[in-house]
N, CA, C and O atoms as a GROMACS GRO file, in nm:
protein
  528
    1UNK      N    1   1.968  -0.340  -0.142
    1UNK     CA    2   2.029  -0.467  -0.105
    1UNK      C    3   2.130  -0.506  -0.212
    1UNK      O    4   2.116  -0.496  -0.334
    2UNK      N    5   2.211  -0.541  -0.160
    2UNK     CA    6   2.356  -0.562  -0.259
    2UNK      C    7   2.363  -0.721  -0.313
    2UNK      O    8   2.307  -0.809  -0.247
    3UNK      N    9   2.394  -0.735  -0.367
    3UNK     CA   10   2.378  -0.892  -0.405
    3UNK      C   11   2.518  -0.935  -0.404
    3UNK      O   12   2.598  -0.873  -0.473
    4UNK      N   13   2.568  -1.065  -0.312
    4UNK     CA   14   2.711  -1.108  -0.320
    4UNK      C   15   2.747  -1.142  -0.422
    4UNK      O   16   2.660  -1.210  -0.476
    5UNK      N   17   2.869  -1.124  -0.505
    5UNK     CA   18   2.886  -1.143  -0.600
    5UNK      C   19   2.994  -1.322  -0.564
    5UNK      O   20   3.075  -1.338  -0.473
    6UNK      N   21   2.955  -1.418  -0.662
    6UNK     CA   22   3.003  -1.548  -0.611
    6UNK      C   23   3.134  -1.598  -0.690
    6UNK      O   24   3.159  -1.593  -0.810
    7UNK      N   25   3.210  -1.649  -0.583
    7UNK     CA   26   3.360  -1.691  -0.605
    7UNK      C   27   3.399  -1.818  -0.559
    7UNK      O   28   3.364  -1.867  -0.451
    8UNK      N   29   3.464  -1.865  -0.632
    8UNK     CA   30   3.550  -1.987  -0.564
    8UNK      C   31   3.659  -1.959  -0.437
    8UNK      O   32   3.731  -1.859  -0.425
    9UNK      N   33   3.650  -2.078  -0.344
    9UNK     CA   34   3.791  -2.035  -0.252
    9UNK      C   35   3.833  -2.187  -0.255
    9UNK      O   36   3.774  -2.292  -0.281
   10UNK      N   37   4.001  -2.142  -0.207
   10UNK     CA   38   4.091  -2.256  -0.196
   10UNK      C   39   4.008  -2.374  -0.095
   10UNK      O   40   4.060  -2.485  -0.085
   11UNK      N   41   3.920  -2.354  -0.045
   11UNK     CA   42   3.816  -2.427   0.088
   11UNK      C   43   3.724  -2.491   0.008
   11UNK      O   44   3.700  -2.604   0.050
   12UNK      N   45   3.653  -2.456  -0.107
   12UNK     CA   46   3.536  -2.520  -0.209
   12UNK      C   47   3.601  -2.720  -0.188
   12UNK      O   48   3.713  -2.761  -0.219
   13UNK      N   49   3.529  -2.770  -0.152
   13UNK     CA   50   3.589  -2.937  -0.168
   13UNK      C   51   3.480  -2.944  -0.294
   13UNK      O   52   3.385  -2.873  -0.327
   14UNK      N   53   3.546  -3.073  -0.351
   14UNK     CA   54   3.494  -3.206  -0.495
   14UNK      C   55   3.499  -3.090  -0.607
   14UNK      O   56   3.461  -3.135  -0.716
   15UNK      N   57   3.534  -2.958  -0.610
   15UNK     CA   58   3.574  -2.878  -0.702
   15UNK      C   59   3.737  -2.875  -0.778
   15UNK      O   60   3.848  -2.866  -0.725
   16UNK      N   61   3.704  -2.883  -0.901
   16UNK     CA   62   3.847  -2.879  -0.978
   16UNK      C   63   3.894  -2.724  -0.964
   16UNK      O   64   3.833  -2.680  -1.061
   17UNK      N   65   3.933  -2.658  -0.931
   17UNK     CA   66   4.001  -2.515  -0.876
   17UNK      C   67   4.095  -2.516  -0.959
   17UNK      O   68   4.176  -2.608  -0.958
   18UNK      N   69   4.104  -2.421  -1.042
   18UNK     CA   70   4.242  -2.388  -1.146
   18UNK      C   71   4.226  -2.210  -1.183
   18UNK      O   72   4.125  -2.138  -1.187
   19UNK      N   73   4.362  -2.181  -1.204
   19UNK     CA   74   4.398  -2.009  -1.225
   19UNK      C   75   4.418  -1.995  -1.351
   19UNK      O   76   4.520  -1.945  -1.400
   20UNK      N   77   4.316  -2.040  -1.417
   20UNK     CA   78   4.346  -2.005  -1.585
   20UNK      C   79   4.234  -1.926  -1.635
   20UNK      O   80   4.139  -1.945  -1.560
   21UNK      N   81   4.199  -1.833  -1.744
   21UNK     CA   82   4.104  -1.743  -1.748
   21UNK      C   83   3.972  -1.846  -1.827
   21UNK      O   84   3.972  -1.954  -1.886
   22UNK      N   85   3.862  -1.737  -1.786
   22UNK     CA   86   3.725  -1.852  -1.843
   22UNK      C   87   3.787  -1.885  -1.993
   22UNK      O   88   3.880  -1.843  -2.062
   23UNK      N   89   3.675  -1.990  -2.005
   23UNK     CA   90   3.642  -2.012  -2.150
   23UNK      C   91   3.534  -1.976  -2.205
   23UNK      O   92   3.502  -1.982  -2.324
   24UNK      N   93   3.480  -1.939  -2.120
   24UNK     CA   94   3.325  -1.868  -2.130
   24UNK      C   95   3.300  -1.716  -2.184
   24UNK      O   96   3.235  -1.659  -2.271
   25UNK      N   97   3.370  -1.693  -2.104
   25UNK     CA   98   3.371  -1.529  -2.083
   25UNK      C   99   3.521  -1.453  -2.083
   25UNK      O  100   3.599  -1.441  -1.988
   26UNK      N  101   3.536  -1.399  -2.238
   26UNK     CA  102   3.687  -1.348  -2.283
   26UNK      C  103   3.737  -1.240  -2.154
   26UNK      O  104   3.847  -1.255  -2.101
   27UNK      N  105   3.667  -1.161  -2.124
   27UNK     CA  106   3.659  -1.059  -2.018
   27UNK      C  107   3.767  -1.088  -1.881
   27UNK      O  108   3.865  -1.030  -1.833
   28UNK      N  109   3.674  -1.231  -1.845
   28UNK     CA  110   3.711  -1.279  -1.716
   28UNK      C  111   3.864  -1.324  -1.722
   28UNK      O  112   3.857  -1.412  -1.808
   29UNK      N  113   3.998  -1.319  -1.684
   29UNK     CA  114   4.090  -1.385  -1.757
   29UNK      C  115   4.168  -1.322  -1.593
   29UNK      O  116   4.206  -1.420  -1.528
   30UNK      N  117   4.189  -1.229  -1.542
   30UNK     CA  118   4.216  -1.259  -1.406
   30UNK      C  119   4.343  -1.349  -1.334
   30UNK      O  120   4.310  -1.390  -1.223
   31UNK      N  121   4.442  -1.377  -1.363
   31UNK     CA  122   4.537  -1.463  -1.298
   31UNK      C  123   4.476  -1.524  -1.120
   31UNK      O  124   4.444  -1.635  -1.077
   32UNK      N  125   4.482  -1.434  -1.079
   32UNK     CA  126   4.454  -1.479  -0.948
   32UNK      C  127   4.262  -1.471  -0.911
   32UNK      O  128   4.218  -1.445  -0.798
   33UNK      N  129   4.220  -1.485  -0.969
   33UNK     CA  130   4.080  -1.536  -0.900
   33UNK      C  131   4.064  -1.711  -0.943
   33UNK      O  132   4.129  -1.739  -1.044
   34UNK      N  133   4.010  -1.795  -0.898
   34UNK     CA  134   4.015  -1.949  -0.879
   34UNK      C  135   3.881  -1.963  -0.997
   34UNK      O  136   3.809  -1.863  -0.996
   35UNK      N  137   3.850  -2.042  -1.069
   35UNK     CA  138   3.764  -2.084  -1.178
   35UNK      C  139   3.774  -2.214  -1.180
   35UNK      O  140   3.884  -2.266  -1.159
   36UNK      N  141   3.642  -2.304  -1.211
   36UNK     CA  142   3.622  -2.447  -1.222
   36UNK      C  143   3.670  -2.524  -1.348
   36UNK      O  144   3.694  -2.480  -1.461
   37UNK      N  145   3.675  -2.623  -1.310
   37UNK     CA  146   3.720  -2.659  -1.448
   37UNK      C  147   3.611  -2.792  -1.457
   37UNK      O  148   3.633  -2.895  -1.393
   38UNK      N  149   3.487  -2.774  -1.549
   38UNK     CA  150   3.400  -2.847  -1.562
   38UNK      C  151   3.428  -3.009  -1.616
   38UNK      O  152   3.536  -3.060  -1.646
   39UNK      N  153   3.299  -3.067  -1.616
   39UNK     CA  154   3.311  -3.195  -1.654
   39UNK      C  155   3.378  -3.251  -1.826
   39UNK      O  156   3.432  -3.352  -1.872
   40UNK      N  157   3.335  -3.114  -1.878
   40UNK     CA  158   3.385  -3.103  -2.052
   40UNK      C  159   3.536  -3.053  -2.053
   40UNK      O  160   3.600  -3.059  -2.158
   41UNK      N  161   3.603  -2.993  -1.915
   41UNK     CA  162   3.728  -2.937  -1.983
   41UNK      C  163   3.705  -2.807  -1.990
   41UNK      O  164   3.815  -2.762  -1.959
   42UNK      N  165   3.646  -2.729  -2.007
   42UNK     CA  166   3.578  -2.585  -1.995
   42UNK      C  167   3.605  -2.518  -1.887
   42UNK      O  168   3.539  -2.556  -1.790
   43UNK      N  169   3.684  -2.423  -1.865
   43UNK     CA  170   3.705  -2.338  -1.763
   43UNK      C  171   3.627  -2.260  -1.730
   43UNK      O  172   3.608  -2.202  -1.836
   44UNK      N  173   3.511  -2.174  -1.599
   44UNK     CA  174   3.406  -2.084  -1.589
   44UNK      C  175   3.489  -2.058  -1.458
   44UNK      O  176   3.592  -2.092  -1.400
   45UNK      N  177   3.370  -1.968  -1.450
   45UNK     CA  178   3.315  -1.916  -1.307
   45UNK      C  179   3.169  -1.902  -1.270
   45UNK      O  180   3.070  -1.904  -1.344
   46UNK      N  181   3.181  -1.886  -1.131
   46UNK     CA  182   3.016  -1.925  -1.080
   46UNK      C  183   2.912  -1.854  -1.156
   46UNK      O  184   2.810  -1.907  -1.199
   47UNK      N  185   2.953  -1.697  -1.174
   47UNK     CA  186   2.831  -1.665  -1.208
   47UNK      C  187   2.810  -1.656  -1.349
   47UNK      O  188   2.700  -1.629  -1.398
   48UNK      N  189   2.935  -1.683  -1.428
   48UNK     CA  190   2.893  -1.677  -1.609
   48UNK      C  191   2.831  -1.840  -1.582
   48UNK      O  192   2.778  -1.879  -1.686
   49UNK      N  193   2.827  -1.897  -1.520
   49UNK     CA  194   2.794  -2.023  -1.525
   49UNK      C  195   2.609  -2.053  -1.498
   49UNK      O  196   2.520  -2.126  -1.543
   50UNK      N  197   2.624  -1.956  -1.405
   50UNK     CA  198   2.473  -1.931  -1.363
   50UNK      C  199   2.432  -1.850  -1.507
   50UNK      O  200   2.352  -1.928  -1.559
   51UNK      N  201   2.440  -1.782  -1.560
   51UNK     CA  202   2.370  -1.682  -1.614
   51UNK      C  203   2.359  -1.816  -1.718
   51UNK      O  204   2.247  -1.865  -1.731
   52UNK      N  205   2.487  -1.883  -1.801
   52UNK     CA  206   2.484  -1.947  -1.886
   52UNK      C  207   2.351  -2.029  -1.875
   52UNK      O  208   2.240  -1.993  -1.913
   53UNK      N  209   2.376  -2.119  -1.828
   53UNK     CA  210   2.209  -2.202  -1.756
   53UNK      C  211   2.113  -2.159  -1.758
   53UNK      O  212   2.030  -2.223  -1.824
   54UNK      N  213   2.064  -2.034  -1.691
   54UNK     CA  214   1.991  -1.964  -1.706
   54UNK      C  215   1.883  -1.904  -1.834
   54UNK      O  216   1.760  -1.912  -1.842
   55UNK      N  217   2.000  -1.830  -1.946
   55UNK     CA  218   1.959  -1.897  -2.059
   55UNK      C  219   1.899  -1.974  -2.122
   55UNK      O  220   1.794  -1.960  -2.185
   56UNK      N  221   1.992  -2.096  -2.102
   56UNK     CA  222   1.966  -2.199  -2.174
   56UNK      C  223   1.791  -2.262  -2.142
   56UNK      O  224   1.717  -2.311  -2.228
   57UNK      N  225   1.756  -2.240  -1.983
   57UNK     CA  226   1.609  -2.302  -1.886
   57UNK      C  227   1.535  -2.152  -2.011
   57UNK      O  228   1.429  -2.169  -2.072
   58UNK      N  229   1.582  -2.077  -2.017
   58UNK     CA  230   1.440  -1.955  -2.059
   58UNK      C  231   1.439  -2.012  -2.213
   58UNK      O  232   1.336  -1.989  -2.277
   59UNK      N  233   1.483  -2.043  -2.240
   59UNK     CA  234   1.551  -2.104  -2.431
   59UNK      C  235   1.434  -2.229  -2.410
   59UNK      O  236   1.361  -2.265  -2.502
   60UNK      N  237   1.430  -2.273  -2.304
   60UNK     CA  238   1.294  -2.421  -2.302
   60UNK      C  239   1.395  -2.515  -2.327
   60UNK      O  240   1.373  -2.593  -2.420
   61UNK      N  241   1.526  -2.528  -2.251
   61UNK     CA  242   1.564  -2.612  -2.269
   61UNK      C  243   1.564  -2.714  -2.135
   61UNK      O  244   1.514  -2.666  -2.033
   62UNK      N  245   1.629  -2.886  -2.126
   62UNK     CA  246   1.578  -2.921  -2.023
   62UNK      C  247   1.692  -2.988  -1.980
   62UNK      O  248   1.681  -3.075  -1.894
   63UNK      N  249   1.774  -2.967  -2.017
   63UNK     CA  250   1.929  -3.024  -2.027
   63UNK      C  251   2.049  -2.928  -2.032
   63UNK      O  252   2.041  -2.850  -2.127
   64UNK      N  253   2.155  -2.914  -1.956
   64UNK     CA  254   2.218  -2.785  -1.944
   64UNK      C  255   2.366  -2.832  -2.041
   64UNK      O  256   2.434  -2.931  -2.014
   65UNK      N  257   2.397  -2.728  -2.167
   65UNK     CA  258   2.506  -2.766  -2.197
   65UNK      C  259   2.608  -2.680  -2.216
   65UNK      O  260   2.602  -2.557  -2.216
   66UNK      N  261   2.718  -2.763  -2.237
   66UNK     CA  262   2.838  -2.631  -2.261
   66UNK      C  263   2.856  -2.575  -2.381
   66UNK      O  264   2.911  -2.643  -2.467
   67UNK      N  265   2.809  -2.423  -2.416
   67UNK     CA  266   2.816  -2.345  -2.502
   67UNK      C  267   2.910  -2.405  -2.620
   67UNK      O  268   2.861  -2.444  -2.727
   68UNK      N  269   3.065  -2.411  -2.589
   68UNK     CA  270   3.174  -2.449  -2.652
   68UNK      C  271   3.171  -2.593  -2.734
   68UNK      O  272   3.191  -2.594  -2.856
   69UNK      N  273   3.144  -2.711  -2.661
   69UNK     CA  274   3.142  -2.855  -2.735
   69UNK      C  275   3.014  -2.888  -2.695
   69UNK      O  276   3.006  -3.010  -2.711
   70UNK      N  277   2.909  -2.845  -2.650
   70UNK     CA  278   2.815  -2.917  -2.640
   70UNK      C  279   2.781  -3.030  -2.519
   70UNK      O  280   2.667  -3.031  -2.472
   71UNK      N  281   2.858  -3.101  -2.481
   71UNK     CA  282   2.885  -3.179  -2.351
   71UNK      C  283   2.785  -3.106  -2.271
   71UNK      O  284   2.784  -2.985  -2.252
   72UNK      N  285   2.680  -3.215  -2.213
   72UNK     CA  286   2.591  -3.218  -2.113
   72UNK      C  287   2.635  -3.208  -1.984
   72UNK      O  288   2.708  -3.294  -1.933
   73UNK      N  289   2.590  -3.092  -1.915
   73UNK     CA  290   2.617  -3.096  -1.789
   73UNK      C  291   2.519  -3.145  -1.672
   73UNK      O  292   2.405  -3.098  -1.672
   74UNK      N  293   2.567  -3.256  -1.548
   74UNK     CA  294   2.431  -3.248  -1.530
   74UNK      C  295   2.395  -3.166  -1.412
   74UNK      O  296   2.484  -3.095  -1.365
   75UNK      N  297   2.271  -3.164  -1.352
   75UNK     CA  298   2.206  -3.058  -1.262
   75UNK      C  299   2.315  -3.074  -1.141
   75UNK      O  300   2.345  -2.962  -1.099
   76UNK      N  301   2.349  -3.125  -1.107
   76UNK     CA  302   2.430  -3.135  -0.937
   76UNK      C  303   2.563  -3.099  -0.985
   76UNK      O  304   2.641  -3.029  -0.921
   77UNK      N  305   2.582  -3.141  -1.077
   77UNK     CA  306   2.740  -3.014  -1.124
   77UNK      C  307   2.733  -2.863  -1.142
   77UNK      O  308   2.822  -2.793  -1.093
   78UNK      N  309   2.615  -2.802  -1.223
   78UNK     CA  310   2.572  -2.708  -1.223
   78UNK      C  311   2.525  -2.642  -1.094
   78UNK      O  312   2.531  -2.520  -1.082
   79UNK      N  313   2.485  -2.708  -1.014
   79UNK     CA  314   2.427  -2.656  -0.882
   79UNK      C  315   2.573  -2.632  -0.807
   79UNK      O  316   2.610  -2.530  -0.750
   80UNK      N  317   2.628  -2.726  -0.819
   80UNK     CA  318   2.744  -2.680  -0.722
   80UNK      C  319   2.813  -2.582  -0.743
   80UNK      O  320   2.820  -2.488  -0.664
   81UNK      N  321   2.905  -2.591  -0.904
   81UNK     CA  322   2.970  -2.535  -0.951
   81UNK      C  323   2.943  -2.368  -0.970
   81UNK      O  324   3.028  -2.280  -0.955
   82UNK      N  325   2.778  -2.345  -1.013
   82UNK     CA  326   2.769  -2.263  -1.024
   82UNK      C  327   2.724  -2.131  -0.913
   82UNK      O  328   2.683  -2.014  -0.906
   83UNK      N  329   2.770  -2.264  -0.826
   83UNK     CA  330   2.662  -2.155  -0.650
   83UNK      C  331   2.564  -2.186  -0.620
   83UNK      O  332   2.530  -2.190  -0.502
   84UNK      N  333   2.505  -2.209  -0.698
   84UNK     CA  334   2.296  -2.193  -0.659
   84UNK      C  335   2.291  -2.144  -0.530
   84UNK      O  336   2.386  -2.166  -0.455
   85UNK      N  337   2.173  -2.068  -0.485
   85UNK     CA  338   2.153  -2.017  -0.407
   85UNK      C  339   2.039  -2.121  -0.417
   85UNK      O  340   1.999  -2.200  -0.503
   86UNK      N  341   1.993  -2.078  -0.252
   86UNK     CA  342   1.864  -2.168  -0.263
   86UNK      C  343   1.737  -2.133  -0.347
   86UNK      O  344   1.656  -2.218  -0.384
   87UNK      N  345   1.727  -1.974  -0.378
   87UNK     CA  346   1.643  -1.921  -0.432
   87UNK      C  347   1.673  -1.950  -0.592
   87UNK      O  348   1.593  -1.964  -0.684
   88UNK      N  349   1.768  -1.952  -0.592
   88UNK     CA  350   1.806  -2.007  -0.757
   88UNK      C  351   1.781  -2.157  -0.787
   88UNK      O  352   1.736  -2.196  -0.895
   89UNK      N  353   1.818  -2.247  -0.674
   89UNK     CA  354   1.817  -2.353  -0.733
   89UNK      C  355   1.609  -2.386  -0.705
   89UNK      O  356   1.537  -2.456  -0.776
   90UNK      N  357   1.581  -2.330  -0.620
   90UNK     CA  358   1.452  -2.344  -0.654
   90UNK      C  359   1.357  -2.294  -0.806
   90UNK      O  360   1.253  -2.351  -0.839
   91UNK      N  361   1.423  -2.174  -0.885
   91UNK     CA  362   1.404  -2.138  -0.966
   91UNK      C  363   1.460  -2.218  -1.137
   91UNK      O  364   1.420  -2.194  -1.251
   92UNK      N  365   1.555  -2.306  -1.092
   92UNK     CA  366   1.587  -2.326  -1.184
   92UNK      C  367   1.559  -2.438  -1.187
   92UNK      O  368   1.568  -2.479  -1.303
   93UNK      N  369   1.510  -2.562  -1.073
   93UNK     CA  370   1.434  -2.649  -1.037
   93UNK      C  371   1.296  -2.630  -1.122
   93UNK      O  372   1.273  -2.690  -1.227
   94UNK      N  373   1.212  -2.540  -1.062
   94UNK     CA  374   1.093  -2.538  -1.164
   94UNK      C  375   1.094  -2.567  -1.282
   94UNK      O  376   1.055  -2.662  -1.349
   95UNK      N  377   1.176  -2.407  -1.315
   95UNK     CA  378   1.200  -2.420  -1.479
   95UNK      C  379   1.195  -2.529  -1.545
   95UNK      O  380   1.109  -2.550  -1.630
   96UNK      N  381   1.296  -2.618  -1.509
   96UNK     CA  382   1.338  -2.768  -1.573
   96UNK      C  383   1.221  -2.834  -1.553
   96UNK      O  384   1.207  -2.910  -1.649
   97UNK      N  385   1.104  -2.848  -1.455
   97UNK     CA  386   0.972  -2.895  -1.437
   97UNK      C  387   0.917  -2.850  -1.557
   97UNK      O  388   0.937  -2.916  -1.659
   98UNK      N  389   0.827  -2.714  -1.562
   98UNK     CA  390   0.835  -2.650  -1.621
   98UNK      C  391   0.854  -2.726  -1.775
   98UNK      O  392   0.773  -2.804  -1.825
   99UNK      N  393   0.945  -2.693  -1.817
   99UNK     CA  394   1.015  -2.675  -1.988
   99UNK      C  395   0.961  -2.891  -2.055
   99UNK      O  396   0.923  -2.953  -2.154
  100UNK      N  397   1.003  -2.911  -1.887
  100UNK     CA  398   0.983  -3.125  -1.938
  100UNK      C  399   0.803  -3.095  -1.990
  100UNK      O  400   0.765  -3.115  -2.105
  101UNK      N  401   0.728  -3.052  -1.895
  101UNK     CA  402   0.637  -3.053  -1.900
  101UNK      C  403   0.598  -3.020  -2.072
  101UNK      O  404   0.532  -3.072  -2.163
  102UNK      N  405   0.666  -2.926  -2.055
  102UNK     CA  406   0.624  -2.858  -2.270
  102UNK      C  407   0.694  -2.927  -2.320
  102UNK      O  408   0.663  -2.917  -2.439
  103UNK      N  409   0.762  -2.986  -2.315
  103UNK     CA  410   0.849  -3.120  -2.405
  103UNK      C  411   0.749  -3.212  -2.425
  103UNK      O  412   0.682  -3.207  -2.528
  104UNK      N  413   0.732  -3.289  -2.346
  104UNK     CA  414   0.618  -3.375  -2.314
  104UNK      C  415   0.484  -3.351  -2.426
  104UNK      O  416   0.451  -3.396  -2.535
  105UNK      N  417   0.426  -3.242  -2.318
  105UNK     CA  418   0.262  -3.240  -2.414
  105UNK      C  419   0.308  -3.212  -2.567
  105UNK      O  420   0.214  -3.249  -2.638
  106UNK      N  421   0.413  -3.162  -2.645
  106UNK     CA  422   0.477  -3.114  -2.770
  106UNK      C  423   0.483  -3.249  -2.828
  106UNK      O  424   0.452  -3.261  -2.946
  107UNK      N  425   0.529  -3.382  -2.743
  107UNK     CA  426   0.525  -3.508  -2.816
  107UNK      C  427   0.419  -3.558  -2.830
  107UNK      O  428   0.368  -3.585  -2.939
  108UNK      N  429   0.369  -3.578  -2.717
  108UNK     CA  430   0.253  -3.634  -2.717
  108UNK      C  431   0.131  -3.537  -2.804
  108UNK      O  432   0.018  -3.577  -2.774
  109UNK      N  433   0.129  -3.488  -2.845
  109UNK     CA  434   0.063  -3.372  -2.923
  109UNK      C  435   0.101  -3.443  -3.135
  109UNK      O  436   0.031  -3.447  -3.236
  110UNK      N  437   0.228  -3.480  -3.107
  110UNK     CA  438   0.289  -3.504  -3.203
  110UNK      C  439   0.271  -3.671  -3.237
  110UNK      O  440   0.280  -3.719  -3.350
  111UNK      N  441   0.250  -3.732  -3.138
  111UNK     CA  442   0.190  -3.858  -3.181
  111UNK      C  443   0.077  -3.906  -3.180
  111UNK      O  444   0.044  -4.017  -3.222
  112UNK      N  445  -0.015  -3.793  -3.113
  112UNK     CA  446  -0.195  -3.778  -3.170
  112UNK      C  447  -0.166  -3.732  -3.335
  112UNK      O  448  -0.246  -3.763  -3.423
  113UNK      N  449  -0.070  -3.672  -3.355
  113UNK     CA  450  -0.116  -3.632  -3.506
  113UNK      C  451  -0.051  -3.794  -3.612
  113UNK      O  452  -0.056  -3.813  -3.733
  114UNK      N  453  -0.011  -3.858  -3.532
  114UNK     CA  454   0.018  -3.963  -3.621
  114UNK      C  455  -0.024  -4.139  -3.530
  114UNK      O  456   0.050  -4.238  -3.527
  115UNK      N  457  -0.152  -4.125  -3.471
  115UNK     CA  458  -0.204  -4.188  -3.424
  115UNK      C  459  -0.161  -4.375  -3.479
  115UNK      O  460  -0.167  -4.462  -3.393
  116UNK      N  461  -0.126  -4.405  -3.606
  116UNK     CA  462  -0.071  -4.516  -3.609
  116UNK      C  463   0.058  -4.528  -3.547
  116UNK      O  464   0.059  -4.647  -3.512
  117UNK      N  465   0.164  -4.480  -3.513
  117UNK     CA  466   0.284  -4.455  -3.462
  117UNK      C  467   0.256  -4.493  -3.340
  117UNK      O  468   0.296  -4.600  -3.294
  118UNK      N  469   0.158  -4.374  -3.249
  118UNK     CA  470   0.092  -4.417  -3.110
  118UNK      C  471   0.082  -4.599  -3.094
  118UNK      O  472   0.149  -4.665  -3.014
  119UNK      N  473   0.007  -4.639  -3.167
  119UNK     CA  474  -0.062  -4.784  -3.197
  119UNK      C  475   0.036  -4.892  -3.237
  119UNK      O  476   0.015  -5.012  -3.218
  120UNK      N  477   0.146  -4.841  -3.293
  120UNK     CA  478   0.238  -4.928  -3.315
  120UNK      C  479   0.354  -4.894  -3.194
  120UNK      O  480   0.408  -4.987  -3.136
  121UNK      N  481   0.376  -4.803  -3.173
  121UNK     CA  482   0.436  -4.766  -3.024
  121UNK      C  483   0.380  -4.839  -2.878
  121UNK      O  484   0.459  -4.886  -2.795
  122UNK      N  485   0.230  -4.842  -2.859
  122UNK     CA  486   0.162  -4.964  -2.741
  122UNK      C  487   0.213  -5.065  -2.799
  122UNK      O  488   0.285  -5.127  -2.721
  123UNK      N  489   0.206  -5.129  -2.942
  123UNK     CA  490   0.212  -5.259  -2.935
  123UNK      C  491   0.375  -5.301  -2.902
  123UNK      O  492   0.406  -5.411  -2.856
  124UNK      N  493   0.468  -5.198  -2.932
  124UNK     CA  494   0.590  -5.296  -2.915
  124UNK      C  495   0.633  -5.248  -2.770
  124UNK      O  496   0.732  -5.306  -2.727
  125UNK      N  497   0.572  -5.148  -2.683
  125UNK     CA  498   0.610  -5.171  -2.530
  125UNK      C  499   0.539  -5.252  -2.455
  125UNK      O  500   0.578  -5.267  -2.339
  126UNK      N  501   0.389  -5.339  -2.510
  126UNK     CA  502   0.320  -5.421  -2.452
  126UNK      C  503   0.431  -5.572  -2.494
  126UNK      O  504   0.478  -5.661  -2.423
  127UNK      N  505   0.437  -5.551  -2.607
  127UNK     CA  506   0.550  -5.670  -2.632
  127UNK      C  507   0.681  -5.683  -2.538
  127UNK      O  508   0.750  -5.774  -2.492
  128UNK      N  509   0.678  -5.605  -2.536
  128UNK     CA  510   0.910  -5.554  -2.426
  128UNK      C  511   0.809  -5.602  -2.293
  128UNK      O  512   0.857  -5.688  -2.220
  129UNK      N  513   0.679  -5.552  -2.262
  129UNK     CA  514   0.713  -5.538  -2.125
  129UNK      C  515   0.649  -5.651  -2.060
  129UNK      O  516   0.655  -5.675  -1.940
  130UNK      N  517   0.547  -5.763  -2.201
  130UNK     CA  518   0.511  -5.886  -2.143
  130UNK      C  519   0.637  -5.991  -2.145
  130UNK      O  520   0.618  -6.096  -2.083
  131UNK      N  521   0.766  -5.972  -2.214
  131UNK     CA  522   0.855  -6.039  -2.240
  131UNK      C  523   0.938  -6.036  -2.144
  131UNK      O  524   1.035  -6.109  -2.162
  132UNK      N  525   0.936  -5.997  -2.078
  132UNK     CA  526   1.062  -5.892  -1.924
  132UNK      C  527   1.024  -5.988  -1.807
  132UNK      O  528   1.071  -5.970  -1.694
   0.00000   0.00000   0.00000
């Protein structure tokens, strides 16, 4: 089974479409194939874009960013931009479940070890949230 390899077309709508080579990937540089031009200014294509992400979810991360400046991308830009398949975006859906989840117990793990913090942490969201 061959796997489609994924492209932009002049038809993609709410996509920035530009003929300039990635910024991602020195390789890709191409005059005539179409590349996004992300929320940071960053020029890609679908699938260095996927792989990029990709990465980043196996790295335990839970937030997708751009290699180059750092600028947060968020999930529905990435999903679009980068293709998702449904099988991908289900996979990369988890992941991000997944990775919050070990974020999470990693804090909370981290403020059992400093149990006054915890205690002074209830008291000033019982304060915010009887004041509201």
């Amino acid at each position: 089974m061959s796997e489609e390899i994924k492209k932009f077309s002049p038809f993609d709508k709410g996509i920035k479409l530009v003929s300039k080579p990635s910024d991602l990937d020195e390789y890709d540089d191409d005059p005539s194939v179409l590349r996004a031009q992300l929320s940071c200014g960053h020029v890609i294509d679908p699938e260095t874009l996927t792989d990029c992400c990709r990465a980043q979810l196996e790295d335990g991360q839970i937030e997708f960013r751009c290699p180059l400046c750092r600028k947060e991308w968020t999930y529905n830009e990435v999903r679009k931009l980068a293709k998702l398949t449904i099988d991908e975006q289900s996979t990369f859906e988890e992941r991000l479940g997944t990775n919050t989840v070990k974020k999470l117990i990693d804090l909370r793990d981290s403020f059992e070890d400093d149990s006054h913090i915890v205690s002074h942490a209830a008291a000033f969201l019982t304060l915010h949230i009887a004041s509201d």
